[in-house]
C-alpha positions as CSV (number, residue, x, y, z in Angstrom):
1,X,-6.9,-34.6,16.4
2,X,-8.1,-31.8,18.7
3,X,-7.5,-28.0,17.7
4,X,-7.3,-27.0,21.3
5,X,-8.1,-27.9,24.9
6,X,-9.5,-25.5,27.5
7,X,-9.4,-25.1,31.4
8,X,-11.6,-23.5,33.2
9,X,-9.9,-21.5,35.8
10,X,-12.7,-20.0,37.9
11,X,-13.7,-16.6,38.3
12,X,-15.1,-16.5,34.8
13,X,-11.9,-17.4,33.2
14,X,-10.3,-19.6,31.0
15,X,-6.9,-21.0,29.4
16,X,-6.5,-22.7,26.0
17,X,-3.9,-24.5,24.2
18,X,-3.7,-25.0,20.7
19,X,-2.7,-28.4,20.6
20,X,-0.5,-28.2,17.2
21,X,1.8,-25.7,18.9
22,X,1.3,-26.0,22.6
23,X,0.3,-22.0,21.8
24,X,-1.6,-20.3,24.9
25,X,-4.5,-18.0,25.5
26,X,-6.4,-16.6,28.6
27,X,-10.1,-15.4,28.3
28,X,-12.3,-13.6,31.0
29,X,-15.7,-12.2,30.4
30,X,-16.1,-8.6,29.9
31,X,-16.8,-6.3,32.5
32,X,-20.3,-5.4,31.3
33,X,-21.0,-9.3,31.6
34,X,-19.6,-10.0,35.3
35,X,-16.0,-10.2,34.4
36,X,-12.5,-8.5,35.2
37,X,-11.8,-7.6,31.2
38,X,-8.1,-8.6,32.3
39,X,-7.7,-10.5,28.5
40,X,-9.8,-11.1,25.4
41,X,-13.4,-12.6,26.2
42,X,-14.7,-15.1,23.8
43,X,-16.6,-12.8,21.9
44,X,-13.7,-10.3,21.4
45,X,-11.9,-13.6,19.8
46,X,-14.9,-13.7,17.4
47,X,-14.3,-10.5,16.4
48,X,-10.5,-11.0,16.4
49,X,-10.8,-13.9,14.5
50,X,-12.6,-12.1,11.8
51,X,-10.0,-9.4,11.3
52,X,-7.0,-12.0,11.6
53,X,-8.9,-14.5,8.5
54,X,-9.3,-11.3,6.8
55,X,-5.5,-10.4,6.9
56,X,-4.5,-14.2,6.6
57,X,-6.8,-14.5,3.4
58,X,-5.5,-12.0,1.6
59,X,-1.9,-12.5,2.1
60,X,-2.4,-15.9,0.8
61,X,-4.4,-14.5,-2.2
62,X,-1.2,-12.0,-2.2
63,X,1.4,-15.2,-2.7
64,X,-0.8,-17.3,-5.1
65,X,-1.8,-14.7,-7.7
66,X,1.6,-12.5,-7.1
67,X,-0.3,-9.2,-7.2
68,X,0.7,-6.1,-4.6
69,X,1.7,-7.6,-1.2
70,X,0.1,-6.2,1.8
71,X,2.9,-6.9,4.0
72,X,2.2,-4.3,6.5
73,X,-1.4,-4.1,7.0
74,X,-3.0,-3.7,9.8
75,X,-7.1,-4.0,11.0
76,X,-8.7,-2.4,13.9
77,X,-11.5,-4.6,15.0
78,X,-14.9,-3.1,17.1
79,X,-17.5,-5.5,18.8
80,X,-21.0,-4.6,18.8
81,X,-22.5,-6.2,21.6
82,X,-26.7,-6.3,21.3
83,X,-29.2,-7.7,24.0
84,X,-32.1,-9.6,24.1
85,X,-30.7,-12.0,23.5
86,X,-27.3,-11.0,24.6
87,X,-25.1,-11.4,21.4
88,X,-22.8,-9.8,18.9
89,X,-24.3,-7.6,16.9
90,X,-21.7,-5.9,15.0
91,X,-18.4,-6.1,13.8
92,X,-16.6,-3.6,12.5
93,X,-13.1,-3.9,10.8
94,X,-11.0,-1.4,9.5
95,X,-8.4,-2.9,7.3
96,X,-5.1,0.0,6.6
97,X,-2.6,-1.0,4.0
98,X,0.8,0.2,3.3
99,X,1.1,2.8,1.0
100,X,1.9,0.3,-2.1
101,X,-0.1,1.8,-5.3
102,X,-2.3,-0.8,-5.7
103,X,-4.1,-1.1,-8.6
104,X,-8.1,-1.1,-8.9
105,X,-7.5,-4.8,-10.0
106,X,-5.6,-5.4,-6.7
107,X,-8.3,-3.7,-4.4
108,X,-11.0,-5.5,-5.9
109,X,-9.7,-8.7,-5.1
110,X,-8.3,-7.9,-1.4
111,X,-11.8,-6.7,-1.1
112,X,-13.6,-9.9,-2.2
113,X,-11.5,-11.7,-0.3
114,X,-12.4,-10.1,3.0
115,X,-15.7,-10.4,2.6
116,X,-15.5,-14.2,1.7
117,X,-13.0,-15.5,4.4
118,X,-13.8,-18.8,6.0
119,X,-14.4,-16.8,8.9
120,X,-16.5,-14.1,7.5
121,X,-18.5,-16.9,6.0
122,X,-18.9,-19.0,9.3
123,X,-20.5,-16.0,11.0
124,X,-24.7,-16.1,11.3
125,X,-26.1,-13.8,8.1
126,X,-27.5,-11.9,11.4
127,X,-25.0,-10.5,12.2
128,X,-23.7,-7.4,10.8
129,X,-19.9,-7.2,9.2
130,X,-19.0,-3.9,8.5
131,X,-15.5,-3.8,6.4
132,X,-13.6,-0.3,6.2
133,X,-10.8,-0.3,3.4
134,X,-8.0,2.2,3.7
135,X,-5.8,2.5,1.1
């Protein structure tokens, strides 16, 4: 089965349905790459979709191993854009959890697990995943 189907709508933009849900997304290129910026290009998604495995990851390591939830968390995500060739250079995350008392234990492991997401593991080695904890 499909994950999702796309249209392409003209002027640069697209719409995409997860086919499980029926969910929907609009993308349009950037304005630095001939676009309105008017919703997330696809390279802002790869960025997104870093920060959201992250959070996803961790709250399932959070369940399975009952240690400190992170209910709460938030991540700020920043797209490095190089050239020559045009492509994402960067990515920076910076992960904020609730005030909880975790324990070095727990921070270890949230911290692993950021860095080995099926995302974060997907991406090319070239490019550069910088992860910020805030605890």
């Amino acid at each position: 089965m499909a994950t999702s189907t796309l249209n392409y709508l003209g002027g640069l933009r697209t719409e995409a349905v997860h086919v499980q849900s029926g969910a929907q997304l609009i993308t349009d290129a950037p304005t630095d790459n001939h676009g309105k910026g008017e919703a997330f290009s696809p390279t802002d998604l790869t960025a997104t979709s870093l920060a959201a495995c992250i959070l996803t990851t961790m709250g399932i390591v959070s369940q399975t191993r009952s240690i400190t939830p992170i209910d709460g968390a938030t991540a700020e995500t920043t797209k490095v854009m190089y050239a020559e060739p045009r492509r994402i250079g960067e990515i920076h995350v910076k992960i904020t959890f609730p005030k909880n008392n975790y324990s070095q234990k727990d921070k270890d492991i949230y911290e692993r697990t950021a860095h080995t997401c099926p995302v974060a593991k997907s991406l090319h080695p070239d490019l550069k995943q910088v992860l910020e904890f805030v605890w």
